[in-house]
C-alpha positions as CSV (number, residue, x, y, z in Angstrom):
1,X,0.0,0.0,0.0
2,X,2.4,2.3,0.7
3,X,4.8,2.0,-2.4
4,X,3.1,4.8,-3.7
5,X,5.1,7.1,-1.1
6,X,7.9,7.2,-3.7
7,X,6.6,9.5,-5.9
8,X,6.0,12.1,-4.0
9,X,9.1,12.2,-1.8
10,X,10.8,11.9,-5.5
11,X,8.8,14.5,-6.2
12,X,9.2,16.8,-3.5
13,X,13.0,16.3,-3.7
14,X,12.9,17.1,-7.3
15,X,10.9,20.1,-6.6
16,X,13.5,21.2,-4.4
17,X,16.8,20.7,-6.0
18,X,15.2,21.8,-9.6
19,X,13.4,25.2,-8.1
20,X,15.5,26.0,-5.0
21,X,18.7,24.9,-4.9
22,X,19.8,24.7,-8.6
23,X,18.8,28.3,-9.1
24,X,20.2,29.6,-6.3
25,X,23.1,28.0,-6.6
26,X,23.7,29.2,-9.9
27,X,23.3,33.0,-8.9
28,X,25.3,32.7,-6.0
29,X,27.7,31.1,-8.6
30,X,27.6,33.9,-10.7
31,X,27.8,36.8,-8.0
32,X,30.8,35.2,-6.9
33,X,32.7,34.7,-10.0
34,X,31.5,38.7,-10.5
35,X,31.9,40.3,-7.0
36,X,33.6,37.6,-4.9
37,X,33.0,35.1,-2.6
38,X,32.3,37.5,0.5
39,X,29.6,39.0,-1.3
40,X,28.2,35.8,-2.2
41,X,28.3,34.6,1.6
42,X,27.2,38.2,2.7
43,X,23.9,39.1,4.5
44,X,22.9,41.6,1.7
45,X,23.1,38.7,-1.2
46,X,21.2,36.1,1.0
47,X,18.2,38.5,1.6
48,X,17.9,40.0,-1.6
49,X,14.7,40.0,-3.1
50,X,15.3,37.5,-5.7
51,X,16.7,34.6,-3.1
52,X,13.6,35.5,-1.0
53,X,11.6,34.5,-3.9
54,X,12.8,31.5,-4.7
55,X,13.6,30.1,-0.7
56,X,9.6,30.4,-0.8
57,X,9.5,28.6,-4.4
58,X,10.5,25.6,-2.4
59,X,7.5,25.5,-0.1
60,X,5.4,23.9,-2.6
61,X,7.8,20.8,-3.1
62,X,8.1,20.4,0.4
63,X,4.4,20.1,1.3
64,X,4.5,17.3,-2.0
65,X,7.0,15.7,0.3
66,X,5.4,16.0,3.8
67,X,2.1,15.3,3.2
68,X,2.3,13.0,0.4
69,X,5.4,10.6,1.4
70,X,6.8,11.3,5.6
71,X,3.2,11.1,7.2
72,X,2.5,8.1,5.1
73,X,5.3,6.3,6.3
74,X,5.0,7.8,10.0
75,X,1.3,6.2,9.8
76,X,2.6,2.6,9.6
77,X,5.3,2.9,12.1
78,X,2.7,4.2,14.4
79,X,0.3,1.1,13.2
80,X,3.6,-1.0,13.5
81,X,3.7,0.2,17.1
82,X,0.1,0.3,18.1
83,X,-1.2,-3.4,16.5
84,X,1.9,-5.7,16.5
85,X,2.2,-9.1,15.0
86,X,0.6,-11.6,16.9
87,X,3.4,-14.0,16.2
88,X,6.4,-11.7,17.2
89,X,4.8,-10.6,20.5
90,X,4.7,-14.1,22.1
91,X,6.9,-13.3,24.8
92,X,9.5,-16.0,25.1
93,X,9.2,-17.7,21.5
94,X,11.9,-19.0,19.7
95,X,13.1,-18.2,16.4
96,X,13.0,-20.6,13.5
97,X,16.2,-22.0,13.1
98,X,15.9,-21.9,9.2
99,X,16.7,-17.9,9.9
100,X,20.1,-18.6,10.8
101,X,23.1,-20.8,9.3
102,X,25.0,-22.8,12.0
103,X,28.5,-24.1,11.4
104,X,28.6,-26.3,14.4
105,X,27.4,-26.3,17.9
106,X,27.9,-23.3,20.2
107,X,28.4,-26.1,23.2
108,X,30.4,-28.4,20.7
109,X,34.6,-28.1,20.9
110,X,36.6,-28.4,17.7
């Protein structure tokens, strides 16, 4: 049921890098090959209109991402958690042996 939680994580990741971080990237790219580094790094560049603009571009992806693959998946660990597996909450029960590959007896001596 929940395989479908790909796609939007992959979505909201896409969203991200494609609308966010690729563009901003690429100006502070360019105001650092033109200005320098500093100003790149400075205050002034990193709330300039322009990265404002696209820092709230990336809202939309991460929503996608939120809502459509982490509660998903936060759902059935809290199912997981709430309405265990009859069979693995036998206190005491042993575990199939075909699980495990024994090369000789723990008590055995060589």
């Amino acid at each position: 049921m929940l395989i479908w939680c790909q796609y939007p994580l992959n979505i909201g990741l896409t969203w991200m890098a494609f609308l966010n971080l690729f563009p901003l990237g690429i100006l502070q790219l360019y105001t650092a090959v033109g200005t320098g580094y500093w100003h790149a790094r400075s205050v002034d560049f990193l709330l300039s209109p322009w990265i404002n603009v696209l820092e709230w571009s990336r809202l939309p992806g991460d929503i996608v991402f939120i809502f459509g693959g982490a509660l998903p998946l936060v759902w059935l660990c809290w199912r997981a958690l709430r309405y265990p597996h009859r069979r693995r909450s036998v206190a005491g029960a042993e575990l199939p042996r075909h699980l495990f590959t024994y090369t000789s007896d723990p008590g055995e001596t060589q």
